[in-house]
C-alpha positions as CSV (number, residue, x, y, z in Angstrom):
1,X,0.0,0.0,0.0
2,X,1.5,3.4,-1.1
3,X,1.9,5.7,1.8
4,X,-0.8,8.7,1.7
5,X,1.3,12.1,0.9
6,X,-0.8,15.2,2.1
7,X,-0.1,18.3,0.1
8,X,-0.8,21.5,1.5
9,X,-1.0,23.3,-1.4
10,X,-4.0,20.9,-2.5
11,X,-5.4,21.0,0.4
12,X,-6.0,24.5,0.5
13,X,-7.3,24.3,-2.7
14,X,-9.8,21.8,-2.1
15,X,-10.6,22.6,1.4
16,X,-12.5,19.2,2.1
17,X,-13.8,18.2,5.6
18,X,-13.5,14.4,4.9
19,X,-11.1,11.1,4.8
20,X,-9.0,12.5,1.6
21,X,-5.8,10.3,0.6
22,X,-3.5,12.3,-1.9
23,X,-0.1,10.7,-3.6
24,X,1.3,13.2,-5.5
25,X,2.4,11.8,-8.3
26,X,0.9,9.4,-11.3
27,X,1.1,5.5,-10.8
28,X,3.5,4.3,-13.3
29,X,1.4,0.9,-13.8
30,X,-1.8,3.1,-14.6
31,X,-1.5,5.2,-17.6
32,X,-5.6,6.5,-17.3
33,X,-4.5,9.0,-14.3
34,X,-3.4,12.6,-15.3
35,X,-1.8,15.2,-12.5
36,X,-2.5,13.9,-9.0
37,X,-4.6,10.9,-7.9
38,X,-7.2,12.4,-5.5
39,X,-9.0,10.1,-3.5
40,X,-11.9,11.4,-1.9
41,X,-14.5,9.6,0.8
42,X,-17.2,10.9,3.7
43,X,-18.3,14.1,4.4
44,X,-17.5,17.8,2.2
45,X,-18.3,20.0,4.5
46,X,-17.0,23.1,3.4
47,X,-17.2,25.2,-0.2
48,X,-14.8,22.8,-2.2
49,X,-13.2,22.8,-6.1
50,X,-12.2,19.2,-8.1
51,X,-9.8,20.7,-10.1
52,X,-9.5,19.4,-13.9
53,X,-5.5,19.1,-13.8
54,X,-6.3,15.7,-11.6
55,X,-7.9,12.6,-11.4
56,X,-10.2,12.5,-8.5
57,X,-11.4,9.2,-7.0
58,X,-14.5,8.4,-5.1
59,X,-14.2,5.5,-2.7
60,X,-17.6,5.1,-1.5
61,X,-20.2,7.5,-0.4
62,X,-19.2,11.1,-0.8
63,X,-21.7,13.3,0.5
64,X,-21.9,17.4,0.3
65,X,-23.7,18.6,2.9
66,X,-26.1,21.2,3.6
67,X,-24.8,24.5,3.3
68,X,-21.5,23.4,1.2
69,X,-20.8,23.6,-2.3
70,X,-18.8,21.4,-4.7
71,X,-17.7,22.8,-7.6
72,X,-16.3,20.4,-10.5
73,X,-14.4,22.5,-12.9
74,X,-14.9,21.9,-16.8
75,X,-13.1,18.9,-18.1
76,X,-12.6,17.2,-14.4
77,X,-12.2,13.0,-14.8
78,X,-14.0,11.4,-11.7
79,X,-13.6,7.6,-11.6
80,X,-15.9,5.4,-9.1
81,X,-13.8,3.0,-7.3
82,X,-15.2,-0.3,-8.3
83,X,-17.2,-2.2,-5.4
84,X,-17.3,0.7,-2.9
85,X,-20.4,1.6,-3.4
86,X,-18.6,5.3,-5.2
87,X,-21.4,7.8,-5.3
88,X,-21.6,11.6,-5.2
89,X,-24.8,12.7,-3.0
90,X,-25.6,16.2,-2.9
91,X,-27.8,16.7,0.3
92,X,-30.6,19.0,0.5
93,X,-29.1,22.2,1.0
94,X,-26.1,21.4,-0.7
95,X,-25.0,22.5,-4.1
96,X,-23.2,20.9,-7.1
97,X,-21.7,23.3,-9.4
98,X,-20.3,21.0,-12.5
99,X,-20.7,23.0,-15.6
100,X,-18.8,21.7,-18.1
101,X,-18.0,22.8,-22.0
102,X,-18.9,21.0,-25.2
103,X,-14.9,20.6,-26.1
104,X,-14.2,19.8,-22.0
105,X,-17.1,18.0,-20.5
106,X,-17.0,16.6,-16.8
107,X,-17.0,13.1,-17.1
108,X,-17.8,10.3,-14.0
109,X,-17.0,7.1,-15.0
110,X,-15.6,3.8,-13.7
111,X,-12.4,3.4,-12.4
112,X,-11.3,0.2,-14.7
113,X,-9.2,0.6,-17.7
114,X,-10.3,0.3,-21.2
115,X,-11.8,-2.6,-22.6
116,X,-12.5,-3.4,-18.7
117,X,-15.7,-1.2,-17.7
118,X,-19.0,-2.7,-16.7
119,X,-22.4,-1.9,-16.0
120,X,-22.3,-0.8,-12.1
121,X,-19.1,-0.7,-11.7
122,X,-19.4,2.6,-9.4
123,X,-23.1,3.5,-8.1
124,X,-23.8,7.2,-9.2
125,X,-25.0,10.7,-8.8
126,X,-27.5,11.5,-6.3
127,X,-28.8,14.9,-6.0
128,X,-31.8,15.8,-3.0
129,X,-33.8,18.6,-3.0
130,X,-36.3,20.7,-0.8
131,X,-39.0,21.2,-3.6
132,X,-42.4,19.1,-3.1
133,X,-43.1,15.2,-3.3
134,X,-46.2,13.1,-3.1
135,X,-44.9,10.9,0.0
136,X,-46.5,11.1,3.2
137,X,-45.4,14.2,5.5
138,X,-43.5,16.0,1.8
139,X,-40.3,13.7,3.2
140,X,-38.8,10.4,1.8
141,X,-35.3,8.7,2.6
142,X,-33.3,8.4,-1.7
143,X,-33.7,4.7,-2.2
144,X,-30.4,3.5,-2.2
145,X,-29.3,3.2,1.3
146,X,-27.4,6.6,1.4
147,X,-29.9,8.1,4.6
148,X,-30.4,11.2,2.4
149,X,-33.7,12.9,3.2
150,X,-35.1,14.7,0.1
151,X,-38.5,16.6,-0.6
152,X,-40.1,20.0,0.9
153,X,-42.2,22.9,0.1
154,X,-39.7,25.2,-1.8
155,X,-40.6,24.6,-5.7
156,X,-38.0,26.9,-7.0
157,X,-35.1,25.2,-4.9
158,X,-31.7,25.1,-6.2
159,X,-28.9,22.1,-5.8
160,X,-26.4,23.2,-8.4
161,X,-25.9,22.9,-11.9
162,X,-25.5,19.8,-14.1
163,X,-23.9,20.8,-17.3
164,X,-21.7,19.0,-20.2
165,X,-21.6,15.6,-17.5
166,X,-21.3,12.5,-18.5
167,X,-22.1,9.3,-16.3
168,X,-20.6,6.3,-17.5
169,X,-20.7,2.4,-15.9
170,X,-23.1,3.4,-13.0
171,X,-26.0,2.0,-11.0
172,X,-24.9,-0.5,-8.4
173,X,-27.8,-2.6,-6.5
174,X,-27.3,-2.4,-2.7
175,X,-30.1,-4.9,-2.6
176,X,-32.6,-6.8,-4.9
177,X,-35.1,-4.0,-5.7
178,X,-32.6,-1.0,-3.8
179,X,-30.4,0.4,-6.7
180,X,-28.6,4.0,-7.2
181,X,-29.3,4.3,-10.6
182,X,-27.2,6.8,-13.1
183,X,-28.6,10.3,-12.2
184,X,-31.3,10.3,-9.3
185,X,-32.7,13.3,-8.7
186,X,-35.3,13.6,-5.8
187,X,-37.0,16.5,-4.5
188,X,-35.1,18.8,-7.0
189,X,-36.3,22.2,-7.6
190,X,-37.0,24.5,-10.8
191,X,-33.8,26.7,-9.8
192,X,-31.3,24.0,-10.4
193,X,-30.3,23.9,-14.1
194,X,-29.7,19.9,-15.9
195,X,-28.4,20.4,-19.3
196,X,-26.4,18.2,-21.4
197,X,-26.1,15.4,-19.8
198,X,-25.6,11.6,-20.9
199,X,-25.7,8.5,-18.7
200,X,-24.3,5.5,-20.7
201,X,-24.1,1.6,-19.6
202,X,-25.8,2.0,-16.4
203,X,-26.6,-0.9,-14.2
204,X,-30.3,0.3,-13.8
205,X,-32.1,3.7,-14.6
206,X,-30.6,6.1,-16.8
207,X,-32.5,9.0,-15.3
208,X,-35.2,9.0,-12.0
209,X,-37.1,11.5,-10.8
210,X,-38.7,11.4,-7.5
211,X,-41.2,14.4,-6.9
212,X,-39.1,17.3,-7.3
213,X,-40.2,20.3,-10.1
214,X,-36.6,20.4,-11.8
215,X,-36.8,20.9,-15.5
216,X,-34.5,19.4,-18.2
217,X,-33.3,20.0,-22.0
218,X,-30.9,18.1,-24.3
219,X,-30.4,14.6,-22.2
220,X,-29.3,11.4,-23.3
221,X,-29.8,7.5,-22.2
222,X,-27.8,5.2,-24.2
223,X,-27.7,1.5,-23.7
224,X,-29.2,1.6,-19.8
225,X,-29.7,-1.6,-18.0
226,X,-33.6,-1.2,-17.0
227,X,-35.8,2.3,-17.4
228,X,-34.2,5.3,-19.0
229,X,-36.5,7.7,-17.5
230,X,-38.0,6.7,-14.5
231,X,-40.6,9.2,-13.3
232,X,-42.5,8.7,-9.7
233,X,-43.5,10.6,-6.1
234,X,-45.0,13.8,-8.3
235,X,-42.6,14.5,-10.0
236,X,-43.8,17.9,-12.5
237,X,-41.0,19.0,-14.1
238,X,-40.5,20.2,-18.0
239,X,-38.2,18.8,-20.0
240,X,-37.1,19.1,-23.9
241,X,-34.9,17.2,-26.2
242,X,-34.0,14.0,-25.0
243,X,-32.6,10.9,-26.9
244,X,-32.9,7.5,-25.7
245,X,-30.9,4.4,-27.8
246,X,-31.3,0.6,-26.0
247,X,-28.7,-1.7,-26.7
248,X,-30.2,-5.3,-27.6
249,X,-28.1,-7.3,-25.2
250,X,-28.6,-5.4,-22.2
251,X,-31.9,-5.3,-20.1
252,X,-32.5,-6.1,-16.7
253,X,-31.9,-9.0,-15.0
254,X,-35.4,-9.4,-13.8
255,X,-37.9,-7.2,-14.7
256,X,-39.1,-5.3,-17.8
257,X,-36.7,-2.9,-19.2
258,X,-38.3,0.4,-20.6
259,X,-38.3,3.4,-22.6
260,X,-40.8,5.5,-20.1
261,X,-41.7,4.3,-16.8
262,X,-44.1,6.4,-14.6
263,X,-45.7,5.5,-11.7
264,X,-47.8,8.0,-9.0
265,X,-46.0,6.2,-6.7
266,X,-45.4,2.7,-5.8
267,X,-49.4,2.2,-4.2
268,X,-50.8,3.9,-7.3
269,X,-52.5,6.3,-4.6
270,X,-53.9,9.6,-5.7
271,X,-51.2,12.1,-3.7
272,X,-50.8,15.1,-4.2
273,X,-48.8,16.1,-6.3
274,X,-49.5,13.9,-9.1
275,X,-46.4,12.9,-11.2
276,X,-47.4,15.1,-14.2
277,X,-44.5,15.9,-15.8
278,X,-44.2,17.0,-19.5
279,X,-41.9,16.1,-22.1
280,X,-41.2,17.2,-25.5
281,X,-39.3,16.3,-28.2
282,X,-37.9,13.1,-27.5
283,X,-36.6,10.1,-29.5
284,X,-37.1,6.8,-27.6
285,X,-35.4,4.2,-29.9
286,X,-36.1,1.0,-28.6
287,X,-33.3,-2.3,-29.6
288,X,-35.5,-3.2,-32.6
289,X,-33.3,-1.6,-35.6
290,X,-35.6,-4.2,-37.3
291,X,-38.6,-6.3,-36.2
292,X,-36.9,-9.5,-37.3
293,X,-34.0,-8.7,-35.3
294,X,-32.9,-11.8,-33.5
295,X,-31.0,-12.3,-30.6
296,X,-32.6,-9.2,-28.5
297,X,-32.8,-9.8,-25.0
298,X,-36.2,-10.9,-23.9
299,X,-36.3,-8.6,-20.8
300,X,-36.7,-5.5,-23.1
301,X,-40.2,-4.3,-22.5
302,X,-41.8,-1.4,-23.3
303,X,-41.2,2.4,-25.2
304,X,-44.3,4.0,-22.6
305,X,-44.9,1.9,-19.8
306,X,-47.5,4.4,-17.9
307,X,-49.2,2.7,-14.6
308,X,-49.9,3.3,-10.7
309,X,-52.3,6.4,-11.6
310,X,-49.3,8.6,-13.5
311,X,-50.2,11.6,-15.2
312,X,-46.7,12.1,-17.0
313,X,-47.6,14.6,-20.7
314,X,-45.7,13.3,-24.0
315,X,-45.9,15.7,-26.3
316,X,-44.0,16.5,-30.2
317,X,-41.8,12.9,-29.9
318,X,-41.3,9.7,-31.5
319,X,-41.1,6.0,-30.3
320,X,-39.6,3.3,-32.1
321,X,-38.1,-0.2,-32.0
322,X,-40.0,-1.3,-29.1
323,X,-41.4,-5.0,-28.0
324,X,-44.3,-3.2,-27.1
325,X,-44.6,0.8,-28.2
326,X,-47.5,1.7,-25.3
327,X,-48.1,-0.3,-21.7
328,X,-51.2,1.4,-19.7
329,X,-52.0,-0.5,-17.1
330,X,-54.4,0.1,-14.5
331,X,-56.2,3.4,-13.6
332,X,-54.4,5.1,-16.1
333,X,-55.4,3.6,-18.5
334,X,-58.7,5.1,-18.2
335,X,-57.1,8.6,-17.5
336,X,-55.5,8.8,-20.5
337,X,-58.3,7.4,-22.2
338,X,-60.5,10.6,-20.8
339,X,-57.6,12.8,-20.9
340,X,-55.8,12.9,-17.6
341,X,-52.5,12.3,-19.0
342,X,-52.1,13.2,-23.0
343,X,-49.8,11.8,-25.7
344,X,-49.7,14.5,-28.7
345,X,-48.5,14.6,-32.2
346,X,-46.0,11.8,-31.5
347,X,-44.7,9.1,-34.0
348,X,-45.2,5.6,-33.1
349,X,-42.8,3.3,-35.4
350,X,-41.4,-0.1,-35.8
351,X,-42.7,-1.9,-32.8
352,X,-43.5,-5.3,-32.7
353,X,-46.9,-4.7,-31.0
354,X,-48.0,-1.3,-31.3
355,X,-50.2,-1.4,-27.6
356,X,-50.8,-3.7,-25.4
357,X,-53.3,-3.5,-22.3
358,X,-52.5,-3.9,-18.5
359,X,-54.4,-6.5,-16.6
360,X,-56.5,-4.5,-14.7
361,X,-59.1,-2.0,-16.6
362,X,-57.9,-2.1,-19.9
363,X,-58.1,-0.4,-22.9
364,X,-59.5,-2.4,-25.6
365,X,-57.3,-2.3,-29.0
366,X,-60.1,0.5,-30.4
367,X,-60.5,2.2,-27.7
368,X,-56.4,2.5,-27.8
369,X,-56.6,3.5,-31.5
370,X,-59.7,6.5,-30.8
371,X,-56.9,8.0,-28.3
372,X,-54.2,7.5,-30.6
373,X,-55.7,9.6,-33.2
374,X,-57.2,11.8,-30.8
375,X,-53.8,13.2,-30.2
376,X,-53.1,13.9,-33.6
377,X,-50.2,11.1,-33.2
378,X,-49.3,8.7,-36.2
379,X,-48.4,5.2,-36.8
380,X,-45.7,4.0,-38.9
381,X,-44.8,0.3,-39.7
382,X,-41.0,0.0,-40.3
383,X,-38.0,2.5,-38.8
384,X,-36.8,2.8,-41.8
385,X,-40.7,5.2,-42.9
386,X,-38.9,7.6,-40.7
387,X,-35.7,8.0,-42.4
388,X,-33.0,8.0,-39.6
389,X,-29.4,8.9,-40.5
390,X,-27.6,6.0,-38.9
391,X,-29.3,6.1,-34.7
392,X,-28.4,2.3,-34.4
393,X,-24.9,2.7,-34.8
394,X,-23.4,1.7,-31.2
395,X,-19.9,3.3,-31.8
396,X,-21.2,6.1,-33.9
397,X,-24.7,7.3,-33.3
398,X,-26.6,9.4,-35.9
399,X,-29.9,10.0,-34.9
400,X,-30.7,12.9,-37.3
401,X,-33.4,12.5,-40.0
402,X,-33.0,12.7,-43.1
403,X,-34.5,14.9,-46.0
404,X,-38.0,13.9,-46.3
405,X,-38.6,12.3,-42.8
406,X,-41.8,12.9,-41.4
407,X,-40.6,13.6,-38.5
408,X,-39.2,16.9,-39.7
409,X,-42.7,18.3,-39.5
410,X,-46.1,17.8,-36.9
411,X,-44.9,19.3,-34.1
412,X,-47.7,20.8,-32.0
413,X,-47.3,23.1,-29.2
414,X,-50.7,24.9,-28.3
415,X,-51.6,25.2,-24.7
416,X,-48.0,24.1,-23.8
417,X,-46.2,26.2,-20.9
418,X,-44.4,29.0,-22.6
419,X,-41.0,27.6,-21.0
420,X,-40.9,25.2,-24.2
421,X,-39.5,26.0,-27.2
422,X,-41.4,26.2,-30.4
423,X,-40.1,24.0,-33.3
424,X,-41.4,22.0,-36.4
425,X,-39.8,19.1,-35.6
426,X,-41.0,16.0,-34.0
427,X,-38.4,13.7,-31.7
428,X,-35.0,15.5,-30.7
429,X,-33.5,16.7,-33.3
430,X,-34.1,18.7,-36.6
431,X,-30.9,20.3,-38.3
432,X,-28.7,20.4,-35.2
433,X,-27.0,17.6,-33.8
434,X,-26.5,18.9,-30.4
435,X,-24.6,15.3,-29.7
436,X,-21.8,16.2,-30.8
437,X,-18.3,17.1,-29.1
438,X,-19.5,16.4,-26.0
439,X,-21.4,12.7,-26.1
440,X,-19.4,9.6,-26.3
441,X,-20.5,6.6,-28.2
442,X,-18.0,4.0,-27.0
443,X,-17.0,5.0,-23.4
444,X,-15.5,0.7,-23.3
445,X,-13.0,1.9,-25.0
446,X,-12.0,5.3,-24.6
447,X,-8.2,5.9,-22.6
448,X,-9.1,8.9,-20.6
């Protein structure tokens, strides 16, 4: 064991009330480390800077604190040391300040070298907030077995600043059913700004949202273990532009691996608030580049599974390559049959089975179809009707359509809140790739 070298200059710098380790200089036998190896575990207590010139490591759980603030400066490497249960949680109270740049974005990502890194190799980022939640007394303990307390009654509440991060090899299971997934986010208020942000490879959800009212633009899941957005507890944010791309061998190991999934919350109860979110713009692209694919795991389920009396709003998107393109089970099934959650002018393509119904009060096949249309939303049978550059490429995404895709127009956004921006196009993207220099298509194999 190398002996721990404390440098004062560094720890001026970083000013961190917690178990910190420091050698100050690279390992020889690890050529993925640049400046200083910082090893970081326990409590920040104090305003604190992860400087880009270094490698930081988190062993464990790393926790900021109410009334601290951690600032991650653009083009920072932050590895997860593999089996410690590595995650950053940001308290309530606490901010996170990691804005990174399209040419330098902050990347957290496993510790093992390339050609190594796995699904859940670290855990991820938690981040708790003070703004409301449907749970009973507006306060829940973040699944996860971190003890952070999240929810409140301040809507516009601020945690920080996500920006240019990526989150790469995440989502470790501290027991069956009790997983940190990529980015969780619970409680989070409108004031905290989530921009740019992939999560690739993760052991379960790409994104969750528990209660909370943060909003959201230009976020990516690529090739998540289970959900990629995970919306529950009232959760009634806004978000805008998001691209979703499964891989065909990984799904979970034991339940239904989707697009969407949106609950109320776990009883299906009718708590206020209800999880009502809106999205817009979004590509969900299921691991069906063709419906005679073979080989796809079987535990990929749905692109919308919408149950437990959600409310969640899809609005100007597109949904392809999916087992199954729309689950509604339960009560809403009738509520968005009568209008308690909508889908608008949103593509439905590709999919083995275009709906199918829950168990419990379902939607008969018409009735599915009246709704459908309702919405102004379209069917298409084959990916290829909607004239994608090249979005199953898994070392090279393109997800941009081409001339003459239908997906260029039908875009609808009357009645929307005025915090949405007004375009033609349905899905993500239009003319813009706003991918590019900053998301990473093959994080297996990048040296960093």
């Amino acid at each position: 064991m190398k002996p721990k070298l404390f440098n004062i200059k560094m720890l001026a710098i970083l000013a961190i009330a917690a178990t910190v380790s420091f050698t100050s200089c690279k390992d020889e036998d690890d050529d993925e480390i640049k400046g200083e190896k910082i090893v970081v575990t326990g409590n920040i207590t104090t305003n604190t800077t992860w400087q880009a010139t270094d490698t930081v490591y988190m062993d464990g759980y790393v926790y900021v604190k109410s009334g601290a603030i951690l600032t991650i400066e653009p083009g920072t490497l932050i590895k997860g040391i593999t089996d410690s249960k590595a995650a950053l949680i940001v308290e309530r109270g606490a901010k996170v300040i990691a804005e990174g740049t399209t040419q330098k974005p902050i990347v957290f990502t496993s510790e093992k070298p390339a050609g190594q890194r796995q699904p859940g190799d670290w855990a991820g980022i938690i981040i708790c907030g003070a703004a409301p939640i449907n749970q009973t007394g507006g306060t829940a303990e973040m699944e996860g077995g971190t003890g952070a307390q999240y929810g409140g009654n301040n809507a516009t509440d601020n945690s920080g600043i996500l920006k240019y991060v990526r989150i790469e090899f995440a989502g470790y299971e501290v027991s069956s059913g009790n997983e940190i997934n990529g980015l969780s986010m619970g409680g989070v208020g409108s004031g905290t700004t989530i921009e740019y942000v992939q999560v690739s490879y993760g052991r379960d959800d790409s994104f969750e949202w528990w209660g909370g009212t943060v909003n959201a633009k230009h976020i990516v899941s690529y090739c998540g273990g289970d959900d990629d957005f995970d919306t529950d507890n009232g959760f009634s944010g806004k978000i805008q532009y998001g691209l979703i791309l499964r891989h065909p061998d990984y799904a979970d190991k034991s339940d239904a691996s989707n697009g969407f999934e949106s609950d109320n919350d776990a009883n299906g109860s009718g708590n206020l608030p209800f999880t009502q979110a809106t999205f817009s713009n979004i590509t969900i692209l299921g691991p069906y580049k063709t419906k005679d694919q073979a080989g796809v795991n079987p535990n990929h389920g749905n692109g919308l599974r919408l149950r437990r009396n959600t409310r969640i709003n899809l609005h100007n998107s597109v949904i392809a390559g999916f087992k199954v393109g729309v689950l509604l089970e339960g009560t809403s099934a009738s509520l968005y049959n009568n209008g308690g959650g909508v889908i608008k002018n949103t593509a439905l393509v590709g999919c083995l089975t275009n709906f199918k119904p829950g168990n419990t009060d379902p939607l008969t096949p018409e009735q599915f179809d009246a709704m459908w249309t309702a919405g102004t939303n379209t069917i298409h049978s084959e990916n290829s009707d909607v004239n994608l550059t090249n979005a199953w490429n898994y070392t090279n995404v393109n997800p941009m359509p081409l001339t003459g895709s239908p997906l260029l127009s039908g875009a609808n956004f009357t009645g929307m809140n005025v915090w949405f921006e007004t375009v033609t196009y349905r899905g993500a993207f239009g003319t813009t790739n706003w991918t590019q220099g900053w998301c990473n298509w093959d994080p297996q194999n990048t040296v960093y």
